[in-house]
N, C-alpha and C positions, 0 to 999 in steps of 0.2 A: 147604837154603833154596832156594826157587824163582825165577826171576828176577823181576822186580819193576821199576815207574818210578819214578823219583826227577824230583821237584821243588823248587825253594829260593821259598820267599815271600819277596816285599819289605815286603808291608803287610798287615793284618788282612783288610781285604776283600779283598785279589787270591788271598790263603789260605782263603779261606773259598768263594771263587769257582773256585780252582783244585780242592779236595774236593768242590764241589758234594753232588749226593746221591748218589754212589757206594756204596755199602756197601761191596765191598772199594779201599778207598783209607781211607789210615790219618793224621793230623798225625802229627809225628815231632818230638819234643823232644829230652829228653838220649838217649834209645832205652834208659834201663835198666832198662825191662821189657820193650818192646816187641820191641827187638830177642831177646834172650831168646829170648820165645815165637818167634820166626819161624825160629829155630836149629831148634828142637824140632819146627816145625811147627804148635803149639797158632795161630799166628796167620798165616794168610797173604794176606799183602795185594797186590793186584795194582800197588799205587802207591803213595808215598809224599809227602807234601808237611811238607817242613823248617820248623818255624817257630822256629826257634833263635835267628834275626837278626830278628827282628821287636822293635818296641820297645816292649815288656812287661815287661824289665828292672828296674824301680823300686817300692821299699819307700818310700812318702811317705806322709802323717799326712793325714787328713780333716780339713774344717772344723770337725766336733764332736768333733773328740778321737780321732777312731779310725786305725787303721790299714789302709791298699791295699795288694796285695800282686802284683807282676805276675806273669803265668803262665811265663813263661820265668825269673823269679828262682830261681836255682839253690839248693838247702836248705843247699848250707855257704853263700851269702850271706842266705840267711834265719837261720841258726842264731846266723849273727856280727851281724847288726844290731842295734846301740846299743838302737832302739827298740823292737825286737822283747824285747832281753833285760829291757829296765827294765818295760815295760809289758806282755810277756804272756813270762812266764821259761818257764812250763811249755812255749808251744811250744815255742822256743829248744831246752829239754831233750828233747824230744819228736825233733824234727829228727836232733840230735844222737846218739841212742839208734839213730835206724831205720837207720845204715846207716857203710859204712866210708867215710875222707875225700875215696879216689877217685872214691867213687856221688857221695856227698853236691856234689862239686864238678859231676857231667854230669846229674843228674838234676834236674827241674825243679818247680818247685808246681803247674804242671796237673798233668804226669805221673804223680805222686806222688797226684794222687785218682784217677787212672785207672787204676792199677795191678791189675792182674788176680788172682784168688788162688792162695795159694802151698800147694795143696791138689795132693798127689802123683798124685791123679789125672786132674784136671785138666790137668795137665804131660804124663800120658802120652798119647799117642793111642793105642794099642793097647788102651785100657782106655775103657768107657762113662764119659756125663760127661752131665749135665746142659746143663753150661753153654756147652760145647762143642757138641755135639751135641743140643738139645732133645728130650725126650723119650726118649734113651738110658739111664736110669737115673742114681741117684745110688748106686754099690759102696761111698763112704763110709759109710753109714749100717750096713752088717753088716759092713764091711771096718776099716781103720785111722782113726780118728777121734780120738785122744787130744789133737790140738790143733784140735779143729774146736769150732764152733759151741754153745753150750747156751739161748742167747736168741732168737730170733727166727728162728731154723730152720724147715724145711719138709720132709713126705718125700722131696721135688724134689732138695735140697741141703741138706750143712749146712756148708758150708766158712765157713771167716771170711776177712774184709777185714783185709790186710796191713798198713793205712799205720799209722805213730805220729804223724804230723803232722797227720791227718785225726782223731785222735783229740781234740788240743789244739784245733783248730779249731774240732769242734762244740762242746766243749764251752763256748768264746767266742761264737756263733751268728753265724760266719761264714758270709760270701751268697758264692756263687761266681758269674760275671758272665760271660756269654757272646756273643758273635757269629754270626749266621746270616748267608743271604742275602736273608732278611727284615727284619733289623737285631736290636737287641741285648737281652738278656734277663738275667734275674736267678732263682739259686734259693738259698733256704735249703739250707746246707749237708746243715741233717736231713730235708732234703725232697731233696736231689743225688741219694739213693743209693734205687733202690727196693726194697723188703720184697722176700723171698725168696717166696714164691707157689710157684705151681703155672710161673712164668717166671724160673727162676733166670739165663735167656742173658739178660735185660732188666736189665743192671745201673744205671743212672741213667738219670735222667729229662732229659738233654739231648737236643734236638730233633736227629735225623740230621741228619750235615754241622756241628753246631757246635763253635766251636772255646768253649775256655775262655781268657778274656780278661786274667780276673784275681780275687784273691779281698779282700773287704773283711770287717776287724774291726769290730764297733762299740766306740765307748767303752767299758770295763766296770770301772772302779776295782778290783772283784774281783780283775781279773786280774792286777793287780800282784804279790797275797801266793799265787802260785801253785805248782804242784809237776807235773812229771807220773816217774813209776812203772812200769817195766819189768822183766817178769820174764820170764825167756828160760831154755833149757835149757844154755846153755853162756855164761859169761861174755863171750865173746868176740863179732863179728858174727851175729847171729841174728833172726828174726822171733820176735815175743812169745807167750807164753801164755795172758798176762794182763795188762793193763796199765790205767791209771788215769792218766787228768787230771786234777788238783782245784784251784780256787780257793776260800778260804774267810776273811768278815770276822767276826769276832766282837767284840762289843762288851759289857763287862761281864759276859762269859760267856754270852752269848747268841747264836747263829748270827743275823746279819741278811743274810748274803747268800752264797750258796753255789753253785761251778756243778761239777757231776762227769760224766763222758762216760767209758766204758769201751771198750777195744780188746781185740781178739783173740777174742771172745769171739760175735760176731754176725758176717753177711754185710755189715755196713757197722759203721762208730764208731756204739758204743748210746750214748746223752742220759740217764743216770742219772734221768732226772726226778723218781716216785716217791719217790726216795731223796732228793731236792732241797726236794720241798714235807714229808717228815719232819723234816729238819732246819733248814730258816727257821724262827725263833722257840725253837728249843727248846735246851738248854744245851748246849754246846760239850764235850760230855764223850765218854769211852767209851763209854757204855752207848746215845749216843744216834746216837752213829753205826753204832755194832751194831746198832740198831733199824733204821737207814737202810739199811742194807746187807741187808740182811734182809727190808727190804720191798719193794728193787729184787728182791732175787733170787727172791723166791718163781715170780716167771714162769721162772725158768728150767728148762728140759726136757733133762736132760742124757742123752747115751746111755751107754752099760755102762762105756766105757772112759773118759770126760773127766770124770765127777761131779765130782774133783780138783778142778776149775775152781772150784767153789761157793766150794768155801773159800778158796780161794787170794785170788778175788775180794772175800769178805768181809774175810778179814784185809788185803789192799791198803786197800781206804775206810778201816776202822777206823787203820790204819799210817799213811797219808798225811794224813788230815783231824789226827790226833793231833798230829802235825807241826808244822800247818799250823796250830793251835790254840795250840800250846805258842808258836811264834813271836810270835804276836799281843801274848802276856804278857807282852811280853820289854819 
């Protein structure tokens, strides 16, 4: 690791002022990616500015019912809030899944959508990289790929987005809320992360120099009878293969309101959409969330080694919406 500056912020804009537009100068939360990469090398930043003590802190409810969520709130106190659990459980579960209880305690909810991917080559510098190095190739694509990408991939890259929490979020159509030195801005969470292109180092769409403030839920009644679904290669702490958020209202056997966001599977949390206008209005059964899943996936482009994926993904929808249907009857 190389040597580097360290700074402590006191307040949002003396942090956003002390990053200015540096490119390498980096915000520094709980560091449990960042610092990582900077062990490795994959990240080396000339300065650091701490925003750990800034007062971001706070999970409080909106006027219409929904939920704020401050960007230093750490994911085991996002995982434990009352209100987090009654009114959106699958994040809650979601949280709780991505990581062990010592991450979960230093790691933050910016951090955690900022998190870089967990693509082996990526990690290495001795090996081309897209994202790394633009324009050095992506060796994933003829190389080891059995947990990469099958949606929304590019020759560029096909690595996927790590978070489980960014999973539950889209699928709630959380806005993440940012500060410049222009003043403060707002992005749809599915709008946060951008498409894989021919620019895989362009990972979101935050203006250089911003920091993230804080993320807001809207109301969604949905999201009370909610689940989310992780499938990992080892029981124990792991990044997913596959995973699924789902909310789901049915009434009189009818889907009225449905929301599904898939992980592990694209460069950012994919928005099931597709799969979402298939099942509004149509019955609450097997055959029709097999239809749903089915009509998400047909976009998927899998390479030699993760086809695996297809299924895996369809039998999640089909397994969790079942669930989540069977519940409602009760």
């Amino acid at each position: 690791m190389r040597e580097f500056g360290y700074q402590r912020a006191s307040d949002v804009a003396g942090a956003v002022a002390l990053l200015g537009d540096d490119p390498d100068a980096r915000f520094l939360g709980g560091g449990t990616n960042l610092v990582d990469l900077m062990k490795t090398g994959v990240e080396r930043p000339a300065r650091l500015v701490d925003v750990r003590e800034l007062p971001l802190d706070r999970i409080e409810s909106t006027n219409d019912g929904g939920l704020r969520i401050g960007a230093t709130v750490t994911n085991g106190d996002l995982a434990a809030h009352p209100e987090v659990r009654r009114r959106y459980p699958a994040l809650a579960q979601a949280v709780l899944a991505g990581a062990s209880g010592q991450l979960r305690n230093m790691a933050t909810v910016g951090g955690n959508l900022l998190q870089r991917t967990r693509c082996g080559y990526f990690a290495d510098v001795t090996r081309p990289c897209n994202k790394r190095v633009p324009g050095s190739g992506c060796p994933a694509v003829e190389g080891e790929h059995r947990n990469h990408a099958i949606l929304g991939a590019s020759e560029h890259c096909v690595a996927v987005h790590p978070s489980d929490m960014g999973v539950a979020l889209t699928a709630f159509d959380a806005v993440v809320s940012y500060e410049t030195v222009d003043g403060p801005g707002e992005l749809p969470l599915t709008e946060f992360y951008l498409p894989v292109g021919d620019t895989p180092h362009r990972e979101t769409a935050l203006p250089l120099g911003a920091l993230i403030t804080g993320v807001t839920l809207p109301p969604a009644p949905v999201a009370a009878r909610s689940r989310y679904r992780k499938v990992r290669e080892r029981a124990s702490y792991a990044f997913a293969i596959g995973s699924i958020a789902g909310a789901l209202d049915v009434r009189d056997g009818v889907v009225q309101d449905v929301r599904l966001a898939f992980g592990a599977v694209a460069s950012r949390p994919w928005r099931a959409r597709t799969a979402e206008r298939v099942l509004t209005g149509a019955p609450a059964d097997g055959k029709t969330f097999a239809a749903a899943a089915d009509a998400e996936l047909t976009a998927a482009a899998p390479l030699p080694h993760n086809g695996y994926k297809v299924t895996l993904m369809r039998n999640l929808v089909v397994a969790v919406l079942t669930e989540l249907a069977e519940e409602a009857d009760r």
